[in-house]
N, CA and C atoms as a LAMMPS dump frame, in Angstrom:
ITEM: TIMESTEP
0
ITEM: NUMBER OF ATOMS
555
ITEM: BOX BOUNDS ff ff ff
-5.0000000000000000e+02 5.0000000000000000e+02
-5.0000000000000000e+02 5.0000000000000000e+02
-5.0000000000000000e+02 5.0000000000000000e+02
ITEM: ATOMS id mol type element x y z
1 1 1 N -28.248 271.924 -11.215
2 1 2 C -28.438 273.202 -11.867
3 1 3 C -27.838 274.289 -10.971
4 2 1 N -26.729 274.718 -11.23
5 2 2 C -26.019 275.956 -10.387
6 2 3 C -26.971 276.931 -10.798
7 3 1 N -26.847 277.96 -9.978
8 3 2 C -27.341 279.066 -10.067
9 3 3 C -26.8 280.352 -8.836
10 4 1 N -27.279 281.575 -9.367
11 4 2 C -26.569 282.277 -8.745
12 4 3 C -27.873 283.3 -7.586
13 5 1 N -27.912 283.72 -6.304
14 5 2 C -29.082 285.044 -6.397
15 5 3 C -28.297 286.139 -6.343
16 6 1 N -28.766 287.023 -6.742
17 6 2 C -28.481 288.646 -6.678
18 6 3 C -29.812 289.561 -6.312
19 7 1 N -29.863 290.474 -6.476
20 7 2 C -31.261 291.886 -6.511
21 7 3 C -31.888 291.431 -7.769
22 8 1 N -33.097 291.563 -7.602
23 8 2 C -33.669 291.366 -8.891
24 8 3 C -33.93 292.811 -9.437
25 9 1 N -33.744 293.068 -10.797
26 9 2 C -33.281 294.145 -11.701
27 9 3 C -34.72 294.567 -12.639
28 10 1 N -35.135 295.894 -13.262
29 10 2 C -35.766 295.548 -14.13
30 10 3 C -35.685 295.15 -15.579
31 11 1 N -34.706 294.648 -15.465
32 11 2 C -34.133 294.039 -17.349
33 11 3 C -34.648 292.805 -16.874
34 12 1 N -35.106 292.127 -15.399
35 12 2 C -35.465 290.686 -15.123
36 12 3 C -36.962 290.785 -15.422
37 13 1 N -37.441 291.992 -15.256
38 13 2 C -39.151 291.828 -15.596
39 13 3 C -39.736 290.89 -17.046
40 14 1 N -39.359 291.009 -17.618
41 14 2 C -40.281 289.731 -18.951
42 14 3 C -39.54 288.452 -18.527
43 15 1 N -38.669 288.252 -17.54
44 15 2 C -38.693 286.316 -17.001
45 15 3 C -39.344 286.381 -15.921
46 16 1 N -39.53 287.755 -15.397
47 16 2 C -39.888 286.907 -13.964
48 16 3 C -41.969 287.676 -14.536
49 17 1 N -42.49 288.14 -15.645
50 17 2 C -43.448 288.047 -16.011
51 17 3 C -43.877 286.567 -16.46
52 18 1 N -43.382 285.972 -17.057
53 18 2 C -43.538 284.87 -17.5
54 18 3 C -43.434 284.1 -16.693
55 19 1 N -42.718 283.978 -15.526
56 19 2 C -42.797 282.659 -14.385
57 19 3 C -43.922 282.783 -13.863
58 20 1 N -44.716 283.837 -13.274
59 20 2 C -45.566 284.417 -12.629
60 20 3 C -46.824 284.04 -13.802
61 21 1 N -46.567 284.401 -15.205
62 21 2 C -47.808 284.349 -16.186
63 21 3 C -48.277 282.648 -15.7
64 22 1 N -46.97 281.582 -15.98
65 22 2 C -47.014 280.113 -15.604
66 22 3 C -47.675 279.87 -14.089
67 23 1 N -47.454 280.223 -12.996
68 23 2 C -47.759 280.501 -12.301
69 23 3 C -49.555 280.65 -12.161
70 24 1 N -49.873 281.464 -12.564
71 24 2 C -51.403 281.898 -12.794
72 24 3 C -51.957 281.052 -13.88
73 25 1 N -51.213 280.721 -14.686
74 25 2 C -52.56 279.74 -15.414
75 25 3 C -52.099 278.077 -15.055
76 26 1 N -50.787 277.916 -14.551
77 26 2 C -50.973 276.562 -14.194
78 26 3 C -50.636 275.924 -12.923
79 27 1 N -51.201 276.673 -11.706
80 27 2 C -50.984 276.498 -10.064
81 27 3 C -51.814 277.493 -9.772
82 28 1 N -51.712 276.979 -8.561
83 28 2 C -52.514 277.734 -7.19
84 28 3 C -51.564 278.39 -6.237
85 29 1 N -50.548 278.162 -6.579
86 29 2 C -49.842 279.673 -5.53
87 29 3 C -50.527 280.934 -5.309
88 30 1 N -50.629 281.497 -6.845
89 30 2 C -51.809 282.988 -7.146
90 30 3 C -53.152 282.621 -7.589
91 31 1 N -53.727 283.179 -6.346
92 31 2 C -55.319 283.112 -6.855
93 31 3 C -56.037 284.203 -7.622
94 32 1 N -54.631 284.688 -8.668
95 32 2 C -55.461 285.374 -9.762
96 32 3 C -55.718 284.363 -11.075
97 33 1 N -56.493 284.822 -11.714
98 33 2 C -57.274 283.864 -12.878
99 33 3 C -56.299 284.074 -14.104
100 34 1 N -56.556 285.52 -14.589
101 34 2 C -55.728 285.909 -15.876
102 34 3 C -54.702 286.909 -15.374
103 35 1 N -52.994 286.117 -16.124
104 35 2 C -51.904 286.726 -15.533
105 35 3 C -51.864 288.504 -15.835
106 36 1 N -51.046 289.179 -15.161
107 36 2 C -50.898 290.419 -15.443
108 36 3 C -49.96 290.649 -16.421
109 37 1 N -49.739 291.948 -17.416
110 37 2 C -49.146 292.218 -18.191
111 37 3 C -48.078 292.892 -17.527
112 38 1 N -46.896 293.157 -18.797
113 38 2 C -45.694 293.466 -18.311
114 38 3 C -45.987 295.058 -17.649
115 39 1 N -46.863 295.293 -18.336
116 39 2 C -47.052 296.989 -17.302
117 39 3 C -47.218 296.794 -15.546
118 40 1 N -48.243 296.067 -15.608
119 40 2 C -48.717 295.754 -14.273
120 40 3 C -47.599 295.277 -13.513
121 41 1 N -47.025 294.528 -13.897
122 41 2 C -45.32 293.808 -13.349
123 41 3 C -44.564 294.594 -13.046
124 42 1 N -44.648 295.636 -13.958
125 42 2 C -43.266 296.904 -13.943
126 42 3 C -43.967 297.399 -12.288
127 43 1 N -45.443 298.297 -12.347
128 43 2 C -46.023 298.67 -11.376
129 43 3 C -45.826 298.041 -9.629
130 44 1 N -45.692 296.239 -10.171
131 44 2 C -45.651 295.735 -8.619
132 44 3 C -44.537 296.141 -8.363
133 45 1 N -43.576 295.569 -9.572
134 45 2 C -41.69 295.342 -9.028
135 45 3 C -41.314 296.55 -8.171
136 46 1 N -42.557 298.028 -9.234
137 46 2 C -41.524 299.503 -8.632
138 46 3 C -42.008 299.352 -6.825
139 47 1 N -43.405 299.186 -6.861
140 47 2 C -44.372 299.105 -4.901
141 47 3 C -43.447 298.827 -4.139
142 48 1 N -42.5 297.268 -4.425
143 48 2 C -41.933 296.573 -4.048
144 48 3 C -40.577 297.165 -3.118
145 49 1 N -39.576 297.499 -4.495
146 49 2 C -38.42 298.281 -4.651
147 49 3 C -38.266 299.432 -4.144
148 50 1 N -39.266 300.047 -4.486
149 50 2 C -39.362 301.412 -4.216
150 50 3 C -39.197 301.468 -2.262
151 51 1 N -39.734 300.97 -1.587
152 51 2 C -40.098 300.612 -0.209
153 51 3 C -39.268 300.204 0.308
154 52 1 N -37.969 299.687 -1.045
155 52 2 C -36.809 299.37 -0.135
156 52 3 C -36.842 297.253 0.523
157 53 1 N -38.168 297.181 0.154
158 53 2 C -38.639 295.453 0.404
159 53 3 C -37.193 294.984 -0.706
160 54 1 N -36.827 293.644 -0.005
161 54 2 C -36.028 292.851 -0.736
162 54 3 C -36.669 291.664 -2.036
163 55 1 N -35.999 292.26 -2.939
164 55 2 C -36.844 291.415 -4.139
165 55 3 C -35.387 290.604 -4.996
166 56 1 N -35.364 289.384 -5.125
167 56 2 C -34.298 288.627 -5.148
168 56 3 C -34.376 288.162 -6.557
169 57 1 N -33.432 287.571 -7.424
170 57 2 C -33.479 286.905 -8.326
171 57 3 C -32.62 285.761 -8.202
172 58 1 N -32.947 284.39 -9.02
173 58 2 C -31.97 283.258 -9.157
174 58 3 C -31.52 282.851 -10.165
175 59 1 N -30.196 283.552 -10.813
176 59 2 C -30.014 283.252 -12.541
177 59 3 C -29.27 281.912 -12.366
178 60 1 N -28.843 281.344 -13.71
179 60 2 C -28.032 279.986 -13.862
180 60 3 C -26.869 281.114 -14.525
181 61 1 N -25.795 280.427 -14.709
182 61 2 C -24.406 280.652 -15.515
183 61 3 C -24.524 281.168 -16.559
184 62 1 N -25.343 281.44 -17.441
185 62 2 C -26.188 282.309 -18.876
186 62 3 C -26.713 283.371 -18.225
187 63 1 N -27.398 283.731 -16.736
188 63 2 C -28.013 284.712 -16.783
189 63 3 C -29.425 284.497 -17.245
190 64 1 N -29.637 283.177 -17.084
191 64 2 C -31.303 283.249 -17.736
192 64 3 C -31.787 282.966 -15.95
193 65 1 N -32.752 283.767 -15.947
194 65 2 C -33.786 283.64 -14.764
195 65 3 C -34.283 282.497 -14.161
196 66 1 N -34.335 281.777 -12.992
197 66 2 C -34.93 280.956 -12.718
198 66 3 C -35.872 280.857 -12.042
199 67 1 N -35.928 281.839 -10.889
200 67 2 C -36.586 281.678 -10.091
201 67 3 C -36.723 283.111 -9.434
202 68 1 N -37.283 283.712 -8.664
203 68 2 C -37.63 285.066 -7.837
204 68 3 C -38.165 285.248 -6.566
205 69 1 N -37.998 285.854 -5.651
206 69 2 C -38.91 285.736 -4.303
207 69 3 C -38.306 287.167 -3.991
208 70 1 N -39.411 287.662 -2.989
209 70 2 C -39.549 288.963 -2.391
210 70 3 C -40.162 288.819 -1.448
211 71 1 N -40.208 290.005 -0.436
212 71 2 C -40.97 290.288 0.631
213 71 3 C -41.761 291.667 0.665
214 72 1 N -42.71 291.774 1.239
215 72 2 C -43.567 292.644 0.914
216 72 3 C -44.252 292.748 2.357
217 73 1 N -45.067 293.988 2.072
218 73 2 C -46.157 294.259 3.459
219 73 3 C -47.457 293.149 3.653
220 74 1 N -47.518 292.645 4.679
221 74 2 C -48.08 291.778 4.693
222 74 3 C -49.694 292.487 4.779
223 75 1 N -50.321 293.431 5.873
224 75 2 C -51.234 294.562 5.662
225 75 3 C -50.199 296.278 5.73
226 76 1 N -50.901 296.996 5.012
227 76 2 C -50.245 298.632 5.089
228 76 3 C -50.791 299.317 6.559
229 77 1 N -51.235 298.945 7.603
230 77 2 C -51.407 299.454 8.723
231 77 3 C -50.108 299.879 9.827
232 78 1 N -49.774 300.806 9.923
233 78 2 C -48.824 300.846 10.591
234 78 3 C -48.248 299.984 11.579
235 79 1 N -49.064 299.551 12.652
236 79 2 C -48.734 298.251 13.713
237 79 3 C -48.146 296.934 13.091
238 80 1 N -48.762 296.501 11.466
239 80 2 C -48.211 295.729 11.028
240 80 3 C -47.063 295.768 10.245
241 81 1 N -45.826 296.857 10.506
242 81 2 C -44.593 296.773 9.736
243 81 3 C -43.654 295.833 9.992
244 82 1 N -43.566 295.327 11.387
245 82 2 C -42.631 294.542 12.066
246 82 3 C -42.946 292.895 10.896
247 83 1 N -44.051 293.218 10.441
248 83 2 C -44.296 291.734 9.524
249 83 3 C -44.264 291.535 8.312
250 84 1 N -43.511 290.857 7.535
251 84 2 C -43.586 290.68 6.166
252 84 3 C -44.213 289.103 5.659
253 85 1 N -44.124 289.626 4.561
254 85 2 C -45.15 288.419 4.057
255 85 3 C -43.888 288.048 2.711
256 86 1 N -44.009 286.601 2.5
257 86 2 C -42.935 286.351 1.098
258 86 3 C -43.69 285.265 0.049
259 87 1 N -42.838 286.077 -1.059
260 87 2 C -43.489 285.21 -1.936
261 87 3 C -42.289 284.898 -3.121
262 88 1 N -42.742 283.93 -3.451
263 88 2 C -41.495 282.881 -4.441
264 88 3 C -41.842 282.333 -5.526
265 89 1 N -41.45 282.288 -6.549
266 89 2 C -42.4 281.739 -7.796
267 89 3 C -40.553 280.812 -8.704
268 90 1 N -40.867 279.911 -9.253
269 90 2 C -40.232 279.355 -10.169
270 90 3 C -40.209 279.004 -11.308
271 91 1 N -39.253 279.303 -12.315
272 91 2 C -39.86 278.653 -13.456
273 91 3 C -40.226 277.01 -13.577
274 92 1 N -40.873 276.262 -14.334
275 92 2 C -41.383 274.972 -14.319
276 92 3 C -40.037 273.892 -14.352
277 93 1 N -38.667 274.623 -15.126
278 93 2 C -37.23 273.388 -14.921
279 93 3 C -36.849 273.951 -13.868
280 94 1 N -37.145 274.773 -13.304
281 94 2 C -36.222 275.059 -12.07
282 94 3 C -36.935 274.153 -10.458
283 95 1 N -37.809 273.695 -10.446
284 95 2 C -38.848 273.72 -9.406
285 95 3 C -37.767 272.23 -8.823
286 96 1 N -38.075 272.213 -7.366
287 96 2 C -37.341 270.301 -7.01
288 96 3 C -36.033 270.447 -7.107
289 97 1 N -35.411 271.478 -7.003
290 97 2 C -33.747 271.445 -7.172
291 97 3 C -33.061 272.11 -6.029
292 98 1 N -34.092 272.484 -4.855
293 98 2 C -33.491 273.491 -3.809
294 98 3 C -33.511 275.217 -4.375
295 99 1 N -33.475 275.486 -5.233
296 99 2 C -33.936 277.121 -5.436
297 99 3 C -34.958 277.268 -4.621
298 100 1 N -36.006 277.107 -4.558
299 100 2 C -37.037 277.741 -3.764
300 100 3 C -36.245 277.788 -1.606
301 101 1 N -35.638 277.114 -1.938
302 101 2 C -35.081 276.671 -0.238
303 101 3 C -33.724 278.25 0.223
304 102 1 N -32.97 278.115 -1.105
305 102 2 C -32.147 279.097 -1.314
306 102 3 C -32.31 280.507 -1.299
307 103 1 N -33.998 280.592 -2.286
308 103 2 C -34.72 282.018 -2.164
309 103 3 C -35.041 282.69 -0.644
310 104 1 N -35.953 281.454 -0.191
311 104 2 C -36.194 281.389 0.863
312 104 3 C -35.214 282.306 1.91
313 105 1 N -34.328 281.026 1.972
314 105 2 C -33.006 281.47 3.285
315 105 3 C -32.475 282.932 3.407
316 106 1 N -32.318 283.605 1.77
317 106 2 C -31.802 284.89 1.435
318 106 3 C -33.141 285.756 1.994
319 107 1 N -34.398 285.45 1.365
320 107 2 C -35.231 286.134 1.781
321 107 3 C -35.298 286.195 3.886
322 108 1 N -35.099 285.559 4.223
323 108 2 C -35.242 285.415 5.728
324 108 3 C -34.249 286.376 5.935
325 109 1 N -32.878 286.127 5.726
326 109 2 C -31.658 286.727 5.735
327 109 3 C -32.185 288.406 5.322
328 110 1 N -32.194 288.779 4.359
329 110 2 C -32.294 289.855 4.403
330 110 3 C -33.203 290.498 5.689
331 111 1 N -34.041 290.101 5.394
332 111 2 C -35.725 290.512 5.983
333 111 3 C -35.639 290.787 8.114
334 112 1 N -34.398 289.851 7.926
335 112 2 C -33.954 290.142 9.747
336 112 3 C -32.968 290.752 9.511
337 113 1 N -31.823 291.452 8.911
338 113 2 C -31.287 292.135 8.891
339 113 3 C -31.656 294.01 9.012
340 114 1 N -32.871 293.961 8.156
341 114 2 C -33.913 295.287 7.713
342 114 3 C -34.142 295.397 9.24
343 115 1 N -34.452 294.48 10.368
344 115 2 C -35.217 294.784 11.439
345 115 3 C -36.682 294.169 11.654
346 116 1 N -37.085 293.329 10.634
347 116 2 C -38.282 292.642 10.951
348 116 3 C -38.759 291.741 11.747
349 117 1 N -39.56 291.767 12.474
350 117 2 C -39.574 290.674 13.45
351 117 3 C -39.873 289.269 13.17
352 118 1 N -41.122 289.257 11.764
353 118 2 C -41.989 288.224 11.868
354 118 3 C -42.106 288.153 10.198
355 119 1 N -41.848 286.928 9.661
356 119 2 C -42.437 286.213 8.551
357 119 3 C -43.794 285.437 8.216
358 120 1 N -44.627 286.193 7.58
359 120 2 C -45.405 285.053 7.178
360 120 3 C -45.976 284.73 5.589
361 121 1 N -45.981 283.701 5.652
362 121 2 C -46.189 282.381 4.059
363 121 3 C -47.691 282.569 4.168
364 122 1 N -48.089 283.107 2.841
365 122 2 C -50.193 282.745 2.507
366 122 3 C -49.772 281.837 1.301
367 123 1 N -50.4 280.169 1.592
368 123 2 C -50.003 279.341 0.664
369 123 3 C -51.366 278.863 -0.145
370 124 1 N -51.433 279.429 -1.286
371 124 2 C -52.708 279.326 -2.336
372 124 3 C -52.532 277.541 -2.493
373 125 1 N -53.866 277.123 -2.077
374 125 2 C -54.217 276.253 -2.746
375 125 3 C -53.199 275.115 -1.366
376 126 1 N -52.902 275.318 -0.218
377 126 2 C -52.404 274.197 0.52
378 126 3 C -50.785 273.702 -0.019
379 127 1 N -50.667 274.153 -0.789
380 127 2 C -49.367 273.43 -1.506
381 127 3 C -48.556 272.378 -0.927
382 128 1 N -48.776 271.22 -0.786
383 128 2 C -47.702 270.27 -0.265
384 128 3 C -46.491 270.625 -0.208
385 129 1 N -46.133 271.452 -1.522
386 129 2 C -44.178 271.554 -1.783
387 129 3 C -44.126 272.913 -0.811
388 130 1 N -44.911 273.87 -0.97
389 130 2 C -44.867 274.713 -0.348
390 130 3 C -44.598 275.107 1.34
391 131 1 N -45.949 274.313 1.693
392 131 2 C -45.721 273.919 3.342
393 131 3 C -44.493 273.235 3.767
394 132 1 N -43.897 272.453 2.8
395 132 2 C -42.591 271.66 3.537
396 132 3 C -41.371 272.645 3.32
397 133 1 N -41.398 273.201 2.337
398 133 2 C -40.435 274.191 2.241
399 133 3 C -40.521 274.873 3.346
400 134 1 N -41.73 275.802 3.488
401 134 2 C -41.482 276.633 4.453
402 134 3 C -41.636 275.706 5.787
403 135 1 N -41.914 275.13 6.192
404 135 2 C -41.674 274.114 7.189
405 135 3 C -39.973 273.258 7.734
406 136 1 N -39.292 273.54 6.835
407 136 2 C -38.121 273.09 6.705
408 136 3 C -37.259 274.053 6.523
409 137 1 N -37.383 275.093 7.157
410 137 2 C -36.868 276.794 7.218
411 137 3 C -37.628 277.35 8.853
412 138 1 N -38.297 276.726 9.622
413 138 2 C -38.722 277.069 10.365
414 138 3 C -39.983 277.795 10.794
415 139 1 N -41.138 277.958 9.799
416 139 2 C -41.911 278.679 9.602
417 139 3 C -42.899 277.118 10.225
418 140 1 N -43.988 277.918 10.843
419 140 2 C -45.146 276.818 11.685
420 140 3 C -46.503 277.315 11.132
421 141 1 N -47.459 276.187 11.264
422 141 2 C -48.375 276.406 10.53
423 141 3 C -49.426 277.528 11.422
424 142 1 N -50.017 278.237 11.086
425 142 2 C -50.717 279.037 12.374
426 142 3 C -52.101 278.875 11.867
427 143 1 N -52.388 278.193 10.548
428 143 2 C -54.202 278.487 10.478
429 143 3 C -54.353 277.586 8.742
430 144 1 N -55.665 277.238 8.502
431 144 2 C -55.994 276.731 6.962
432 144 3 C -57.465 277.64 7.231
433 145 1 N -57.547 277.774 6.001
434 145 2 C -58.822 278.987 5.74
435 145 3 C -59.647 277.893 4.808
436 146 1 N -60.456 277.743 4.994
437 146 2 C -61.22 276.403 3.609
438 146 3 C -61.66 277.073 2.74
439 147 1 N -61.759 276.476 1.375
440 147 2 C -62.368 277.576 0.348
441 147 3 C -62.249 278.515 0.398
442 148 1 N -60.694 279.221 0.436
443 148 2 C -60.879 280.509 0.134
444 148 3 C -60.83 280.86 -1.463
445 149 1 N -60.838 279.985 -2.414
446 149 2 C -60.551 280.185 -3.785
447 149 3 C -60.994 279.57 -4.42
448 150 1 N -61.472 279.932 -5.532
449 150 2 C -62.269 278.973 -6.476
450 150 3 C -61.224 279.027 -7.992
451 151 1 N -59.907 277.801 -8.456
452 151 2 C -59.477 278.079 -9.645
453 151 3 C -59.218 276.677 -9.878
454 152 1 N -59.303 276.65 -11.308
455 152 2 C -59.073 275.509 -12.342
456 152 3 C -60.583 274.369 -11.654
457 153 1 N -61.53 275.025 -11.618
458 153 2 C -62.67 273.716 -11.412
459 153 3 C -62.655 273.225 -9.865
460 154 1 N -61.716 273.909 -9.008
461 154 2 C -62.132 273.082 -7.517
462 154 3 C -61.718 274.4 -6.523
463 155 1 N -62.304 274.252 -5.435
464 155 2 C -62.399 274.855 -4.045
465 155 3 C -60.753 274.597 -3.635
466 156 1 N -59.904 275.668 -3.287
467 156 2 C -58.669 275.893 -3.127
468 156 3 C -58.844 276.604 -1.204
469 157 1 N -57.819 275.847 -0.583
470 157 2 C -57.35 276.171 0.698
471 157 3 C -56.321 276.895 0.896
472 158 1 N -56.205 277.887 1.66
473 158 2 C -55.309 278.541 1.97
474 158 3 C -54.723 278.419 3.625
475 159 1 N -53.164 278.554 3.308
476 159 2 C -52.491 277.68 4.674
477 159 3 C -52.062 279.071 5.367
478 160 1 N -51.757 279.544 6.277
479 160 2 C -50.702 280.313 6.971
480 160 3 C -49.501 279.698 7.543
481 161 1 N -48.508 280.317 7.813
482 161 2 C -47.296 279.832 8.332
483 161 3 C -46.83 280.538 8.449
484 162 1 N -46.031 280.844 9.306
485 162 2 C -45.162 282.135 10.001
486 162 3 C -43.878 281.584 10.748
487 163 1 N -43.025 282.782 10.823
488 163 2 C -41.718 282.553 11.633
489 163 3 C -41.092 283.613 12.534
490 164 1 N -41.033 283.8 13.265
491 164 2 C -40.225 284.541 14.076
492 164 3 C -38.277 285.106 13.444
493 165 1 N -38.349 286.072 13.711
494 165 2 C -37.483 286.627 12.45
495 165 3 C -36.426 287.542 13.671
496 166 1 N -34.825 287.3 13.737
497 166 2 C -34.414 287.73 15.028
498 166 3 C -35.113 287.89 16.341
499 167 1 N -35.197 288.468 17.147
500 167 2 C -35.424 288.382 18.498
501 167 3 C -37.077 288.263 18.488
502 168 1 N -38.027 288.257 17.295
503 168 2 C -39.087 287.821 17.652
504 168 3 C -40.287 288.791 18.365
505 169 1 N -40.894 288.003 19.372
506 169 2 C -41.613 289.233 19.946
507 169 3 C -40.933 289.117 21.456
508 170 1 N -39.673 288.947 21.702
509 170 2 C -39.109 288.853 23.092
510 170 3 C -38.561 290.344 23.568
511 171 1 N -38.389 290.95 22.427
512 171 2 C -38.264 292.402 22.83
513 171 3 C -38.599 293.677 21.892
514 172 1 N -38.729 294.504 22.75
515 172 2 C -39.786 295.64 21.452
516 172 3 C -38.957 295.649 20.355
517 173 1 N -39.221 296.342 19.522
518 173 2 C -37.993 296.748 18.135
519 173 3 C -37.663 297.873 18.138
520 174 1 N -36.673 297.606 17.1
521 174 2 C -35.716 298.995 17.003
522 174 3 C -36.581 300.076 15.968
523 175 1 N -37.012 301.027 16.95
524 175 2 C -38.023 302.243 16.249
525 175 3 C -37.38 302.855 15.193
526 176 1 N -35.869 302.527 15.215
527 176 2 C -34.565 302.919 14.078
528 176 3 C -34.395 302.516 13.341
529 177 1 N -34.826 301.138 13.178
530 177 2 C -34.334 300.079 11.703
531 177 3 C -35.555 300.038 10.586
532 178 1 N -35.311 299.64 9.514
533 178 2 C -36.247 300.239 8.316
534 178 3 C -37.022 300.076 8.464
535 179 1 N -38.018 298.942 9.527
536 179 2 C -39.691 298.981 9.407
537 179 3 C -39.923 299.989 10.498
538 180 1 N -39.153 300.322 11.294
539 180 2 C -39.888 301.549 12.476
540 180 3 C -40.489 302.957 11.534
541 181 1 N -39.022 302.972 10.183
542 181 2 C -39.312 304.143 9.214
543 181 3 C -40.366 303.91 8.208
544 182 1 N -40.683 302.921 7.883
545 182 2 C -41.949 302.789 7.029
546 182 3 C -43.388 303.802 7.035
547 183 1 N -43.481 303.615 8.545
548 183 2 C -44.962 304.73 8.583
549 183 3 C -44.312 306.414 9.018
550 184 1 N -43.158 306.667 9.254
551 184 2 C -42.812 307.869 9.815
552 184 3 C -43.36 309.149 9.243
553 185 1 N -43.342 310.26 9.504
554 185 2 C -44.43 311.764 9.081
555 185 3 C -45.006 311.469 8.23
């Protein structure tokens, strides 16, 4: 399945609502119960965008959507800008084909370019596919939280995993590059 990434757009919001709707009622990636509507979607995409965070899309040769991942604030506290947090969702034919590996890489790529130091993965529900993905990109496990979720009838674990993102914590950061500007006046 070729496919292409670019910026994700808002003419992409009702596919990448619907991956996300799939998402919430049939996985544990999101430990929300009932999916959000296209308003609410419009609302994250603008948080997202607006901030300048990299939000990606993965079309096929039609232009139909496959897949999506972004990066986002991992907490809004100022000390924590140097860190982003990512998240990736697929549609159900796209999943097992390397898209999520591809999202991934772009997402890293951008995200050390911006000036970030540090990546980290919150994986709903333990995800086997999940952990190896990000495990196979360089991201290490740093913690499992037990029961942090209660969906579809069972007690859901949540994994951490993180990565060091250019120079890491080996030297301060650049107070100049887009996360130094995040909290500025």
């Amino acid at each position: 399945m070729p496919f292409t990434l670019r910026d994700a757009t808002p003419a992409d919001l009702p596919a990448i609502t619907e991956i996300y709707r799939d998402s919430v009622l049939n996985g544990t990636a999101s430990y929300e119960i009932t999916p959000p509507d296209m308003t609410e979607m419009q609302a994250r995409f603008a948080a997202i965008v607006d901030k300048r965070y990299p939000y990606i899309a993965a079309v096929d040769a039609d232009g139909t959507l496959l897949g999506y991942a972004y990066a986002s604030a991992f907490r809004t506290r100022p000390a924590y800008r140097w860190l982003v947090e990512d998240s990736i969702y697929l549609a159900p034919e796209a999943r097992g084909r390397g898209l999520g590996k591809a999202l991934l890489r772009e997402l890293i790529e951008r995200c050390t370019v911006l000036g970030f130091r540090q990546m980290a993965a919150v994986i709903g529900g333990a995800s086997p596919a999940s952990c190896a993905l990000h495990a196979g990109l360089g991201f290490e496990m740093v913690g499992t939280m037990k029961g942090t979720g209660f969906k579809h009838g069972r007690w859901l674990d949540t994994v951490f995993m993180q990565r060091a993102l250019g120079d890491g914590t080996t030297s301060e950061p650049d107070a100049g590059s887009y996360p130094g500007s995040l909290f500025a006046g």
